[in-house]
C-alpha positions as CSV (number, residue, x, y, z in Angstrom):
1,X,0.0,0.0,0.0
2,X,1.0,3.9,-0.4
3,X,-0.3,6.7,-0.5
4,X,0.0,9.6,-3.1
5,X,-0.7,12.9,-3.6
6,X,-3.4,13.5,-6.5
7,X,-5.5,15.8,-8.3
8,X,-8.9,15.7,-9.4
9,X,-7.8,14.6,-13.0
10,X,-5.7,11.6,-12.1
11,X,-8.7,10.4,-9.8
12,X,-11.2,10.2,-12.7
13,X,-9.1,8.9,-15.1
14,X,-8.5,5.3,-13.3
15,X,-10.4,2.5,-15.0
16,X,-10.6,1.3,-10.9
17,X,-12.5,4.7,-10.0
18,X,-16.1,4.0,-11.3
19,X,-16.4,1.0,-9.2
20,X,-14.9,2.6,-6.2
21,X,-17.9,5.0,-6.4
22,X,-20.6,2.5,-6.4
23,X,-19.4,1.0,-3.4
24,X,-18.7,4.1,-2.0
25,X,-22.2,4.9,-2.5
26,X,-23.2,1.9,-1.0
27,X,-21.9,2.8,2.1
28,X,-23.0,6.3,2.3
29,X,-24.8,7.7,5.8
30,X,-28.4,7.1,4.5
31,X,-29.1,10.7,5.7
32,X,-27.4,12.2,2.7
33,X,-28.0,12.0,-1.2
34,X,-26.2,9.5,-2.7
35,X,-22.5,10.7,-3.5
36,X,-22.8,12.2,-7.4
37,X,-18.3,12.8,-7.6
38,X,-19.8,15.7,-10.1
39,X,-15.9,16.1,-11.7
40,X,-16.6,19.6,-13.1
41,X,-17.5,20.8,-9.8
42,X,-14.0,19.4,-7.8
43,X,-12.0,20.2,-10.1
44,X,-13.4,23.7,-10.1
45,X,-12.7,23.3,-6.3
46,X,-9.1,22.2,-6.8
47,X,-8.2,24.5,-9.2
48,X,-9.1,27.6,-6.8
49,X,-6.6,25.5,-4.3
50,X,-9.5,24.7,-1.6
51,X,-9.3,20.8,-2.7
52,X,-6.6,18.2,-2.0
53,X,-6.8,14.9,-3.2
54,X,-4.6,11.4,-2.0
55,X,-5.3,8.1,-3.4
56,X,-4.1,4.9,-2.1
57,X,-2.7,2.4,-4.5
58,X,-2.2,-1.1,-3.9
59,X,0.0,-1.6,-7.0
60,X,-1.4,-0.3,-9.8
61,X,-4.8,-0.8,-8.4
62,X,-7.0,2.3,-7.0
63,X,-7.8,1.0,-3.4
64,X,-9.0,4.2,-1.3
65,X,-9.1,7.9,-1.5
66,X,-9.1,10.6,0.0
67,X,-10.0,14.7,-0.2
68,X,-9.8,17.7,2.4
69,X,-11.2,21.1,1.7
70,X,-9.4,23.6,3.5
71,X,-10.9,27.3,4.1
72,X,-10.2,30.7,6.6
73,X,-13.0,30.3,9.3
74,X,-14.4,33.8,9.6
75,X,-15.9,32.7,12.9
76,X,-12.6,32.0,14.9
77,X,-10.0,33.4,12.9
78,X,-8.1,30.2,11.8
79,X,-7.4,28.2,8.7
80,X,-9.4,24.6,9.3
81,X,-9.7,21.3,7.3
82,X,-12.6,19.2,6.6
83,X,-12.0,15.7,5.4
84,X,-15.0,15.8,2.6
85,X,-14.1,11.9,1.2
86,X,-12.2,9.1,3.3
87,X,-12.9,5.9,1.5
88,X,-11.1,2.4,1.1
89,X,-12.3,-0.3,-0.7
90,X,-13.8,-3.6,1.2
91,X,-11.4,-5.6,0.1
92,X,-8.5,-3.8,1.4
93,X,-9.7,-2.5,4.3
94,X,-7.3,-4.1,7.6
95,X,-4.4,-3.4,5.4
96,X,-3.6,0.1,7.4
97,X,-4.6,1.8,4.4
98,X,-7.3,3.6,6.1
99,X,-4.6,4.6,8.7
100,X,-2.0,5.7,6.2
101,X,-5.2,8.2,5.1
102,X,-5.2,9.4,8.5
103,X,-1.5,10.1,8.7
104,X,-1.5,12.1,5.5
105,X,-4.1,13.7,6.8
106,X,-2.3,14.9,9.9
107,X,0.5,15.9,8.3
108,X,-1.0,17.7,5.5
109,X,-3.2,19.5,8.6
110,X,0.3,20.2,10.5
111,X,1.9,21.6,6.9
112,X,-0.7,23.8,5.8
113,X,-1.7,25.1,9.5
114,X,-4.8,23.8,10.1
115,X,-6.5,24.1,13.0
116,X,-9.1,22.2,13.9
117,X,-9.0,19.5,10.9
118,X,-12.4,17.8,10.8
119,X,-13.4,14.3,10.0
120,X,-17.1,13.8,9.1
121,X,-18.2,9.8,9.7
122,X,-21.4,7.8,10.8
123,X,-21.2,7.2,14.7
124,X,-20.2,4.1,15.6
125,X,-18.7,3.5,12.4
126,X,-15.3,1.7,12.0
127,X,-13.8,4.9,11.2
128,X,-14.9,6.6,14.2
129,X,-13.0,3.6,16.2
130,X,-9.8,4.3,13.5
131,X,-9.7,8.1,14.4
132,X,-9.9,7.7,18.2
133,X,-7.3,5.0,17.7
134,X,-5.4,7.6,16.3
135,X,-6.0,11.0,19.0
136,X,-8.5,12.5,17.4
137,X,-11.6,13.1,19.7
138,X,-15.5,13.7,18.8
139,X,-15.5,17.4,19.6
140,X,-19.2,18.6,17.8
141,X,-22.4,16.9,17.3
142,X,-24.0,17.5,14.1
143,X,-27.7,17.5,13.6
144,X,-29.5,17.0,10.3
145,X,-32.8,17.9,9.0
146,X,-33.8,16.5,6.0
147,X,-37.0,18.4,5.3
């Protein structure tokens, strides 16, 4: 396993990264839309700089991604991180590349000065065990209303 930096246009272009969305969207929190990956619209993301992209590789095979969108929080004055996407594939999950995610994660948050970086999940999820595994701490509830 490794992890790479990306963009946008790399991430589309694997033959592996259609399938990857279907299961992603399989596994989506119920409470949201299905995922639509609407290219246009990260790559216009990315290309104002707001949008980082990692992908995992287990040889030449996509097997996870990830994306933070970074922004100036008017609020309190800082420059914070929101992990938008954090996905592995079922088949190569318990390989540590979930964790390897993380870590580029932190260190990309510790790099660019973030502060807080924020990782959306479903409680109780495997990933929620992963993070706390890893220091981070549930901070914020978030409520949704799905009128």
């Amino acid at each position: 396993m490794r992890i790479e930096g990306s963009c946008v246009i790399e991430l589309y272009r694997d033959p592996g990264f259609p399938g990857m969305v279907a299961e992603y969207s399989q596994h989506s929190n119920k409470l949201f839309p299905v995922p639509t990956f609407r290219q246009e619209e990260y790559q216009h993301v990315e290309d104002t700089g707001a949008l980082s992209v990692w992908r995992v590789m287990c040889g030449d095979t996509l097997a996870g991604f990830m994306t933070i969108l970074t922004s100036h929080s008017l609020h309190f004055g800082v420059k914070i991180g929101v992990v938008e996407s954090l996905f592995v594939m079922k088949k190569y999950r318990m390989t540590g590349a979930g964790k390897q995610l993380v870590d580029a994660a932190r260190q990309f948050a510790k790099a660019q000065g973030l502060s807080p970086l924020i990782v959306q999940c479903p409680y109780g999820a495997k990933l929620a065990r992963l993070l706390e595994n890893e220091g981070f701490t549930p901070e914020i509830i978030c409520y949704c209303l799905n009128p």
